[in-house]
LOKEFI-545807 format. One line per field, with one value per residue (C-alpha): residue number from 1; residue in one letter; x, y, z negated. Coordinates in pm, 1 decimal. Layout:
N
k = c(NUM  ...)
r = c(A  ...)
u = c(X  ...)
v = c(Y  ...)
w = c(Z  ...)
This chain:
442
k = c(1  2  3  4  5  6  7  8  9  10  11  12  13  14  15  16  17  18  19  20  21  22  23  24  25  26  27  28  29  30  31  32  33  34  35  36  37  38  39  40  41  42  43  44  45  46  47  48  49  50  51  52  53  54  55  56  57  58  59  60  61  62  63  64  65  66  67  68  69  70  71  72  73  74  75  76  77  78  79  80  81  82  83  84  85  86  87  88  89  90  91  92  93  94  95  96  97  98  99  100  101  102  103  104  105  106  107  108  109  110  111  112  113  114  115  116  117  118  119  120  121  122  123  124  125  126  127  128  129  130  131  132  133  134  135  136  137  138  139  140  141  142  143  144  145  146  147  148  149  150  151  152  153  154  155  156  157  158  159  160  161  162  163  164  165  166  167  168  169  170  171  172  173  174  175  176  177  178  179  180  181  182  183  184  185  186  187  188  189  190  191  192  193  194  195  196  197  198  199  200  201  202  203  204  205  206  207  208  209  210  211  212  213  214  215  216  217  218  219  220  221  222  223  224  225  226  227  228  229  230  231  232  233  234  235  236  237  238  239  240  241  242  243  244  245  246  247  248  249  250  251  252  253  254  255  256  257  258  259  260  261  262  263  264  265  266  267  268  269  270  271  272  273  274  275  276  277  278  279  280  281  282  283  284  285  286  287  288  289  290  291  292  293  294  295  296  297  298  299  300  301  302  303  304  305  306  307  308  309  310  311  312  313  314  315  316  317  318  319  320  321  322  323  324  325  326  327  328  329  330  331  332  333  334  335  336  337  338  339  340  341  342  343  344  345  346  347  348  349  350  351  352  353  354  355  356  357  358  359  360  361  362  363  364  365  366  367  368  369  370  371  372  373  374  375  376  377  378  379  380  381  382  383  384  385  386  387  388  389  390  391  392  393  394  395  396  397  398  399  400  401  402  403  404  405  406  407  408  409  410  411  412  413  414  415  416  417  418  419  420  421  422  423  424  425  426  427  428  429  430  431  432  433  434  435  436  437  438  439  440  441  442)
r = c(X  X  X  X  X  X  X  X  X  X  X  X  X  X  X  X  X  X  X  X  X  X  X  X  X  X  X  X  X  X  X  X  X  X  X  X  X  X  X  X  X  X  X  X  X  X  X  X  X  X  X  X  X  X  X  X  X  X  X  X  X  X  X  X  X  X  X  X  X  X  X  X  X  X  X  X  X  X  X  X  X  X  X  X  X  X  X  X  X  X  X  X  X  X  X  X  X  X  X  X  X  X  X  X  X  X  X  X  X  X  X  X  X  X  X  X  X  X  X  X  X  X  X  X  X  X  X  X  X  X  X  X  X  X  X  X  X  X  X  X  X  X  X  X  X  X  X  X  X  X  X  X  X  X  X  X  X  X  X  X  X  X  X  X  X  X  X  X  X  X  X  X  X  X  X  X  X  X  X  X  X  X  X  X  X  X  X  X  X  X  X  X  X  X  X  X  X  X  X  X  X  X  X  X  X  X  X  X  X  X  X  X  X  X  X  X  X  X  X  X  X  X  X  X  X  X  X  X  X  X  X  X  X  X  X  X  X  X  X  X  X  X  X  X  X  X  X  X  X  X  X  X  X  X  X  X  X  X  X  X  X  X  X  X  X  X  X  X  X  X  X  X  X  X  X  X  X  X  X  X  X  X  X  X  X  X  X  X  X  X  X  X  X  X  X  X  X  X  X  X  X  X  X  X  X  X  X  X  X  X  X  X  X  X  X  X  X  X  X  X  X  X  X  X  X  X  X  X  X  X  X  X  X  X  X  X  X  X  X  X  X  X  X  X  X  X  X  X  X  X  X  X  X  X  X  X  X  X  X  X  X  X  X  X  X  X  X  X  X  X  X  X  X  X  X  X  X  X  X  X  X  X  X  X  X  X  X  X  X  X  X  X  X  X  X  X  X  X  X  X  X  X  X  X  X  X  X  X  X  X  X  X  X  X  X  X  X  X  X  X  X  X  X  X  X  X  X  X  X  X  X  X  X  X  X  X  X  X  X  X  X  X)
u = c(0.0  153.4  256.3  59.8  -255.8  -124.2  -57.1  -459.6  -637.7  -442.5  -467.0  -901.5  -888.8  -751.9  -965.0  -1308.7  -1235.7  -1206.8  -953.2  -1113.0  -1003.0  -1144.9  -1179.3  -1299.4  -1660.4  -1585.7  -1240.8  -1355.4  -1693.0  -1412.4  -1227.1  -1355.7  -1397.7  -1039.8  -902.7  -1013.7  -948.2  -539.4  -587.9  -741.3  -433.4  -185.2  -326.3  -311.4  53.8  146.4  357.6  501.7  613.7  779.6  953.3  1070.4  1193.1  1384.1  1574.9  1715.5  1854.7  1962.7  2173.6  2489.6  2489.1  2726.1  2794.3  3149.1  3059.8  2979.0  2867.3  2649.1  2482.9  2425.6  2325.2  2032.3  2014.6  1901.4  1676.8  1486.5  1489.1  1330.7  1046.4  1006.5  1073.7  778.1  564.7  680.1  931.2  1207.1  1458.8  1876.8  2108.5  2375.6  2722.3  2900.2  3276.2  3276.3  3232.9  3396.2  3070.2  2853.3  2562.3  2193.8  1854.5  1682.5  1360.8  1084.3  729.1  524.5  168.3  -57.0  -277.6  -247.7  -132.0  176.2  552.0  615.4  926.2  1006.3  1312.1  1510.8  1910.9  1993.5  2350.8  2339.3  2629.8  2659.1  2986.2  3046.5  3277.1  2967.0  2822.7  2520.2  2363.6  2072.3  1665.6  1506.1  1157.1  980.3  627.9  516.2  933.0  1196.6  1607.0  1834.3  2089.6  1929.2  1539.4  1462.6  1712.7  1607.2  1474.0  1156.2  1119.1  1243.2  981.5  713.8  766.7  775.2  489.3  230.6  348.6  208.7  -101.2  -158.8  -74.3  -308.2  -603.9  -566.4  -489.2  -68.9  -134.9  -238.1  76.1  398.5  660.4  1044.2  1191.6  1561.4  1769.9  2086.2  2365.2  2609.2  2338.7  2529.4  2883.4  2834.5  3056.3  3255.4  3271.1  2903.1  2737.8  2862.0  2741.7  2434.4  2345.4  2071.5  1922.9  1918.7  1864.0  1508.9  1412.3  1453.0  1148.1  942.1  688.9  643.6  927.4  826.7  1128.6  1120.1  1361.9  1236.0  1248.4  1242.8  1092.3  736.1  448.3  263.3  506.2  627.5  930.0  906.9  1225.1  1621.2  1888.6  2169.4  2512.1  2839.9  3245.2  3421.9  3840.6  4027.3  4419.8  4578.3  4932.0  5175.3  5525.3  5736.2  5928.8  6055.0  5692.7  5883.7  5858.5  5487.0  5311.4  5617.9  5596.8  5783.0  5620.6  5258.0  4983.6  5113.6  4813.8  4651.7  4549.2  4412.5  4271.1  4086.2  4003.0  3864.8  3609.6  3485.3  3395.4  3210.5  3017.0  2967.7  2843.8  2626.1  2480.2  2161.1  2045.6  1750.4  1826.8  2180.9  2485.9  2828.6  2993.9  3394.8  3413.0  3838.1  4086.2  4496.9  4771.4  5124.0  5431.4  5396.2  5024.6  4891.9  4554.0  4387.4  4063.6  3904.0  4021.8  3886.9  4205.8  4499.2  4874.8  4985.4  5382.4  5450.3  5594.6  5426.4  5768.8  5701.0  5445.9  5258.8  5332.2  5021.9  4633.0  4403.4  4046.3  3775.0  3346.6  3021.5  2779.4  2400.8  2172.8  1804.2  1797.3  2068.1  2047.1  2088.0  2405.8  2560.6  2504.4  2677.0  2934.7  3023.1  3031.7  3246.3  3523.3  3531.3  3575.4  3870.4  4020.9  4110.6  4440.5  4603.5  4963.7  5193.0  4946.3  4744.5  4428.7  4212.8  3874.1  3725.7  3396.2  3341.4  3087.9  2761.3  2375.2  2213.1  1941.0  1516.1  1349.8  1044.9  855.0  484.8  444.2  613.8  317.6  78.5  147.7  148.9  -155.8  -252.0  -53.1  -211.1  -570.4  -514.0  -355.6  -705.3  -922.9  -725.3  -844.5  -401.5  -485.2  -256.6  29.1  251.7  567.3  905.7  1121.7  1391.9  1648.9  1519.2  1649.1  1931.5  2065.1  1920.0  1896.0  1545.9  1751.5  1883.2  1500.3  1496.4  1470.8  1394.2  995.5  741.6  656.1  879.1  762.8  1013.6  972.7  746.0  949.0  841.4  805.7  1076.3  1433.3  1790.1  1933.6  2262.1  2330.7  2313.8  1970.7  1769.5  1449.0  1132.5  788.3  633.7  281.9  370.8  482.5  164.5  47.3  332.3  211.1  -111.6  -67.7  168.3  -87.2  -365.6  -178.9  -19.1  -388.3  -499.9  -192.8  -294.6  -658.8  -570.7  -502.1  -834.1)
v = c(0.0  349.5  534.3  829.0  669.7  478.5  871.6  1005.9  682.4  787.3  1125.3  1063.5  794.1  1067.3  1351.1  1160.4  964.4  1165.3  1136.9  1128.8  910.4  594.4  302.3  12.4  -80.6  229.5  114.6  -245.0  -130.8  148.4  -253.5  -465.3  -818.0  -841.5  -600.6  -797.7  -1119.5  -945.3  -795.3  -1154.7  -1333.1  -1129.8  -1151.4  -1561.5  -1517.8  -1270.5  -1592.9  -1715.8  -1366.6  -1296.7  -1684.5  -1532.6  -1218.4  -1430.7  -1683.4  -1429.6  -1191.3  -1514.0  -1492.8  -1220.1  -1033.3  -759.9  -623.9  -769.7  -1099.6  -1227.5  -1577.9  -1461.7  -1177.4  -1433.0  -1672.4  -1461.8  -1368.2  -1759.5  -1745.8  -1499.3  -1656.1  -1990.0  -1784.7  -1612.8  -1937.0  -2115.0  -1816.2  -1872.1  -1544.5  -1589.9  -1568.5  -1494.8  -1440.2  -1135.3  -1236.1  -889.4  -991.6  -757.1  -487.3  -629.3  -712.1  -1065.6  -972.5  -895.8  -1111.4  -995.1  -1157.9  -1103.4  -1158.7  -1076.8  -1102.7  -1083.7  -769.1  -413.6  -216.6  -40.1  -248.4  -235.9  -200.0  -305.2  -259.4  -383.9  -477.0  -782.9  -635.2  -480.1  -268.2  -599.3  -765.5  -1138.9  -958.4  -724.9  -884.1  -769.0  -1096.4  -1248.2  -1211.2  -1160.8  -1150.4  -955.6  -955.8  -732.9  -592.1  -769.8  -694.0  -801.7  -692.3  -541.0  -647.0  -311.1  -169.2  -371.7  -747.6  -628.5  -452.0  -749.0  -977.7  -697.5  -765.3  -1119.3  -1175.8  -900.5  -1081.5  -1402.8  -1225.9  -1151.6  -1479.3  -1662.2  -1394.6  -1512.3  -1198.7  -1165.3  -1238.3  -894.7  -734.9  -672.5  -728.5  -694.6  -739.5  -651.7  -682.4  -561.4  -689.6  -376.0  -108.6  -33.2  -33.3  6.9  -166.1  23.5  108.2  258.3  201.9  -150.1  -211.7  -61.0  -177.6  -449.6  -134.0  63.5  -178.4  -280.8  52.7  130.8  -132.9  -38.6  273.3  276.0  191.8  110.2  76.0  -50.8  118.4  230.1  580.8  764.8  515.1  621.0  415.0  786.8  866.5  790.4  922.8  1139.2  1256.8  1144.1  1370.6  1222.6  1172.9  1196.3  1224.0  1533.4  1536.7  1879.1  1806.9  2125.2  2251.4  2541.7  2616.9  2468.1  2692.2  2866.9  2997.1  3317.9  3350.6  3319.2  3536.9  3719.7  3648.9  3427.2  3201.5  3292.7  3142.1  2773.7  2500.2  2505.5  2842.1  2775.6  2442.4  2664.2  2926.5  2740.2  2529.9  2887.5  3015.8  2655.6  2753.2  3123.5  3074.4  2777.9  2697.2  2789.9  2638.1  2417.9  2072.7  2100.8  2011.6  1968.7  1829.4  1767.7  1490.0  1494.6  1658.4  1627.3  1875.6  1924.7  1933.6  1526.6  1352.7  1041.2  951.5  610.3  684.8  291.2  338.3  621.4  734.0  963.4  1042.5  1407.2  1506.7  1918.9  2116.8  2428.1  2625.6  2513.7  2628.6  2342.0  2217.1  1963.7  1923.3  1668.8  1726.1  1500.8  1535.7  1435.5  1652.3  1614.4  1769.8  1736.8  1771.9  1730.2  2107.0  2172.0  1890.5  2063.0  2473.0  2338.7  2126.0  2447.7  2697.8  2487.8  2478.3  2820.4  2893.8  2634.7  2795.9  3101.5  3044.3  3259.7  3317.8  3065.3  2786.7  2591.2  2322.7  2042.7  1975.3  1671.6  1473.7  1079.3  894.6  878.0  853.4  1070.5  1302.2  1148.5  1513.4  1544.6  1525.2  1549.5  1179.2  1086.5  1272.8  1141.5  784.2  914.8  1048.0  689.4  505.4  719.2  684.8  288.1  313.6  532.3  243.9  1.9  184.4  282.3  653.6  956.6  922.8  1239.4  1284.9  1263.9  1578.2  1506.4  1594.1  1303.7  1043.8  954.4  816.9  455.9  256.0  418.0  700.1  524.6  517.6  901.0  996.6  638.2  550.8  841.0  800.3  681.1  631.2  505.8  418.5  161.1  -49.4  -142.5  51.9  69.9  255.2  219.0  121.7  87.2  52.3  -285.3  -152.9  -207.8  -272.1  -317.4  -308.4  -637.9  -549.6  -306.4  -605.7  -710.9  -328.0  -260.8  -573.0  -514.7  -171.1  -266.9  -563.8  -311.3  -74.0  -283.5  -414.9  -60.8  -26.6  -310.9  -203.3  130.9  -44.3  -211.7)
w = c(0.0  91.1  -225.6  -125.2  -133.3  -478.4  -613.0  -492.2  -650.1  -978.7  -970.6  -890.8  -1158.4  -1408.0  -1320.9  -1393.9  -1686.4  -1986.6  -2230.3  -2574.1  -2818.1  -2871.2  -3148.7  -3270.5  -3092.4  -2840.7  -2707.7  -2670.6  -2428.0  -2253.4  -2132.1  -1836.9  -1865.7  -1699.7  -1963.8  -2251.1  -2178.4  -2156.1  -2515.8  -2616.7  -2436.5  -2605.6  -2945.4  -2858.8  -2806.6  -3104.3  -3290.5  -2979.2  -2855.6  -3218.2  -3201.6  -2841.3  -3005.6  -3288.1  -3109.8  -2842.3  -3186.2  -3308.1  -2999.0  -2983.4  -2726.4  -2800.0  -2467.2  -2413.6  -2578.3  -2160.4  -2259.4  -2515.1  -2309.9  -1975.4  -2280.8  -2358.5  -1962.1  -1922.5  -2237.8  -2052.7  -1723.9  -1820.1  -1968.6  -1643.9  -1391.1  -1578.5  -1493.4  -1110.1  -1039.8  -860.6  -1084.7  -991.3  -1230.8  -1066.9  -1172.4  -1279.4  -1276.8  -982.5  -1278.1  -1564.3  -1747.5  -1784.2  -1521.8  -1483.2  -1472.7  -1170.3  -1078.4  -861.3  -772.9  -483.5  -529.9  -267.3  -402.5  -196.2  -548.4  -590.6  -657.0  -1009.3  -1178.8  -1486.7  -1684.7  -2023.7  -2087.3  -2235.5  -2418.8  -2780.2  -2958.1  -3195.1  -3071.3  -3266.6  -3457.0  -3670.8  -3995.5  -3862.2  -3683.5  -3779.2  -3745.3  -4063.5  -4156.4  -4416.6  -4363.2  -4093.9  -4068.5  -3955.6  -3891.5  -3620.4  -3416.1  -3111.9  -3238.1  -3167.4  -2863.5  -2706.0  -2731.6  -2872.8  -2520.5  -2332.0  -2511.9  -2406.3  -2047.8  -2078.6  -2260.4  -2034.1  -1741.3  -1918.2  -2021.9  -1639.9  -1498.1  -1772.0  -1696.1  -1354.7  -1219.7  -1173.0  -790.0  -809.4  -847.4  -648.0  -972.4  -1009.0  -1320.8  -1383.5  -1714.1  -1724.2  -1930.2  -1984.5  -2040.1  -2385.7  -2246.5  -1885.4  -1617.0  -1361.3  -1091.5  -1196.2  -845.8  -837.9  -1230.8  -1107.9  -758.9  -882.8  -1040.0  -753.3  -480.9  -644.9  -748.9  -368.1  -300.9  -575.8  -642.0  -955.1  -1289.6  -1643.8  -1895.7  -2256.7  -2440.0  -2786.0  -2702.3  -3026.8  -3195.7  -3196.5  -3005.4  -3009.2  -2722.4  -2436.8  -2181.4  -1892.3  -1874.1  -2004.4  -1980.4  -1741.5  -1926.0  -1783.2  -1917.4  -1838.8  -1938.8  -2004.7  -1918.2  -2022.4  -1996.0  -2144.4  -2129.0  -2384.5  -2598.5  -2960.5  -3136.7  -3165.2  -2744.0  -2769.4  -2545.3  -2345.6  -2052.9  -1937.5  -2211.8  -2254.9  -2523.8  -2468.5  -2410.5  -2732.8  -2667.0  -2362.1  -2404.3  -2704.2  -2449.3  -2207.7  -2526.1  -2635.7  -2270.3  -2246.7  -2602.2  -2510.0  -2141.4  -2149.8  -2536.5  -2598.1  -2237.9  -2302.8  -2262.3  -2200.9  -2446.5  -2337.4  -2633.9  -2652.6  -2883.1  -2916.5  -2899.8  -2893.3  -2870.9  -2931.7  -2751.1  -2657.7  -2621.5  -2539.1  -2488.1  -2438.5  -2317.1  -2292.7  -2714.7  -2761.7  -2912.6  -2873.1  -3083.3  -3079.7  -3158.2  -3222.9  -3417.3  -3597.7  -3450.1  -3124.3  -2792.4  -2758.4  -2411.2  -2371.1  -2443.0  -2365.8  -2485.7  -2333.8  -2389.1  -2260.0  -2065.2  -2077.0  -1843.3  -1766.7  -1400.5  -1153.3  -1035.8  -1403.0  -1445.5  -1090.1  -1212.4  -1553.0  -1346.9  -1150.4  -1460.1  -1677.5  -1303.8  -1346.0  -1638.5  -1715.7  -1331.2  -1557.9  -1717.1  -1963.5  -1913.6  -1872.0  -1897.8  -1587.2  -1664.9  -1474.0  -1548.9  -1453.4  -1447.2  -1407.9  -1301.2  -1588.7  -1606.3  -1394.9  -1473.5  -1513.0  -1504.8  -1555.7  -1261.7  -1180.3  -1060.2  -1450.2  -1622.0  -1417.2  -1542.3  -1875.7  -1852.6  -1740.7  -1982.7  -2271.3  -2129.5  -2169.9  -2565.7  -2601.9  -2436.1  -2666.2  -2992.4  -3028.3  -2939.1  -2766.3  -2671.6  -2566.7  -2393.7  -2601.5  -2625.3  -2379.5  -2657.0  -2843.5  -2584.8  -2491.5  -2145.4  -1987.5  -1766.1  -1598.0  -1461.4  -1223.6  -1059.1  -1007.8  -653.0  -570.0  -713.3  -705.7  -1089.6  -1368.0  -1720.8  -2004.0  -2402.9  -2360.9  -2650.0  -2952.4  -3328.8  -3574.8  -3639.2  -3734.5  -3350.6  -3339.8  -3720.2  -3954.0  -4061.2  -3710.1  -3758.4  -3618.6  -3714.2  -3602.2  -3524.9  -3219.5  -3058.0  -2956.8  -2923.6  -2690.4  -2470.0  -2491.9  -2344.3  -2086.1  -1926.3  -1914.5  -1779.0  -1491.6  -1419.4  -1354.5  -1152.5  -947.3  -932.0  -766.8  -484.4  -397.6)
């Protein structure tokens, strides 16, 4: 079905139902027959989708542990095979990292090709004390239970509360779980080519990430992320020779210089933050940037001859990212005395802004959590985000929609949790959704 077509159903769909809240009695006569038998299906599954959930955190999957992340990878992929995808595990030695589940059905309905998207890695390597599931009434722990195996288990289990409603055939589906999502693989467009390639075929991406947390919102729009390194350099001499010159203000200065023209020329944009996260100086430096580390050798008696400073930049659009890009050239292009700097950026996230296509599945997506009695659900603050995988959609489906995870806190800390319940509210949502999805094409 031609996206265009996809984009008027929704937008007539949204501008005759109204969005008032709904519970109880209300949201259940606001669901078809089709739509309840998904909420009854899910409900069916709640133990079996939290078992799911369990024995895949049971699993490490710290992004450079490769046999434990392609070990989850196949976890995943029998659940899918049974359901009759066409499953292919990518193999990522190509980019240093263990590879993506990719798998893909095409129904035989006239709706819109969905994309949906989770990462199998977490920041748990085997070497973290932080490793098992654990259970405490409706919370639980676990490495990565939250960012993002809860989200994985979301997919998994709509898709099976389609196919046993009878009504998967109705949707074109791609699924695609990357493995390096935490610690991404390089070359980028290599680590990322699955990503691309099937958002290229698709219309329409849902991604599972957590979000902020919340289950009252949802994501429009991630700011890209990107490294930017600072390799400054002064002429070497006695601190009493500082700025003759023949000496000038040595790299320090300027590596300083060229930080405070970054802070007085661009903070304060919204939704931009160019953050230099370390620094080294001195007359001899060394920096180890897959570490994360440096060594710096000077003397307070001496110009410093060397700086190496190196940051992120976030942006929320890519004319935003390229007007920052272009600011921070020309600023670090104007050397003090005796001193002469690079600046240079490397491959990152791009930019999800917030287009009109993104809040129009919102407004869909939140129209469904009504139906379902589970209320609004706005859009997160962009600064409340941080980069994934769904950015790598922009440009390439006409709507986008991200957060669609699970409840609960703590990622990337030994007290991740999540709050078992919005599980099955998560999946719930998601099957209704993609059902309405598939209707708008009939």
């Amino acid at each position: 079905m031609r996206m265009r077509e996809v984009c008027l159903r929704l937008f007539l769909c949204l501008c005759v139902v109204p969005l008032a809240a709904t519970s109880g009695a209300q949201a259940q006569s606001a669901l078809d027959a089709t739509e309840q038998r998904l909420v009854a299906e899910v409900e069916a599954r709640a133990d079996e989708a939290i078992a799911l959930l369990e024995r895949s955190v049971n699993v490490n999957s710290g992004t450079m542990n490769f046999e434990g992340v392609e070990a989850v990878g196949r976890m995943y992929q029998e659940e899918l095979d049974a359901l009759g995808l066409d499953t292919e595990w990518v193999d990522g030695t190509a980019f240093g990292r263990a590879g993506h589940l990719v798998a893909h059905w095409a129904g035989s309905g006239n709706g819109p090709h969905v994309l949906l998207i989770g990462h199998l890695d977490t920041v748990f390597e085997p070497s973290s004390p932080f490793q098992r599931f654990a259970r405490d009434g409706d919370r639980a722990t676990g490495p990565g239970v939250v960012d993002m195996k809860g989200g994985n288990v979301v997919i998994i289990h709509a898709l099976k509360a389609l196919q046993a409603a009878g009504v998967l055939d109705a949707l074109t589906i791609t699924v695609v779980l990357t493995g390096d999502e935490e610690r991404s693989g390089r070359p980028l467009d290599l680590a990322r080519a699955a990503l691309t390639e099937a958002a290229e075929a698709a219309d329409i991406a849902l991604a599972f990430e957590s979000g902020d947390n919340d289950p009252t919102t949802a994501v429009v729009a991630r700011r890209g992320a990107m490294g930017w390194r600072l390799e400054v350099t002064g002429t070497p001499s006695h601190s009493s020779q500082l700025f003759q010159p023949d000496v000038g203000s040595g790299a320090i200065y300027e590596a300083a210089r060229i930080l405070m023209g970054f802070h007085e020329t661009l903070a304060g944009e919204p939704n931009l933050t160019f953050n230099p996260g370390m620094i080294v100086g001195g007359t001899d430096v060394t920096h180890d940037a897959a570490a994360a580390a440096g060594t710096a050798f000077g003397k307070n008696n001496v110009v410093a001859e060397h700086a190496v400073v190196t940051g992120d930049l976030r942006a929320l659009s890519p004319e935003q990212e390229a007007t920052a890009k272009a600011r921070m050239a020309f600023i670090a292009r104007q050397h003090l005395p005796g001193t002469s700097a690079t600046l240079t950026f490397n491959d990152g996230y791009p930019p999800l802004a917030p287009t009109e296509g993104n809040y129009r599945l919102l407004t869909l997506f939140s129209e469904v959590s009504q139906d379902l009695g589970f209320g609004v659900v706005t859009a997160v603050d962009p600064r409340n985000a941080g980069a994934a995988d769904v950015s790598f959609t922009a440009g390439l489906v006409e709507m986008a929609l991200d957060g669609l995870g699970t409840g609960g806190g703590g990622d990337h800390t030994e007290q991740e949790w999540i709050d078992l319940p919005t599980l099955a509210m998560q999946t719930q949502r998601t099957a209704v959704l993609l059902w309405r999805l598939a209707s708008l094409g009939k």
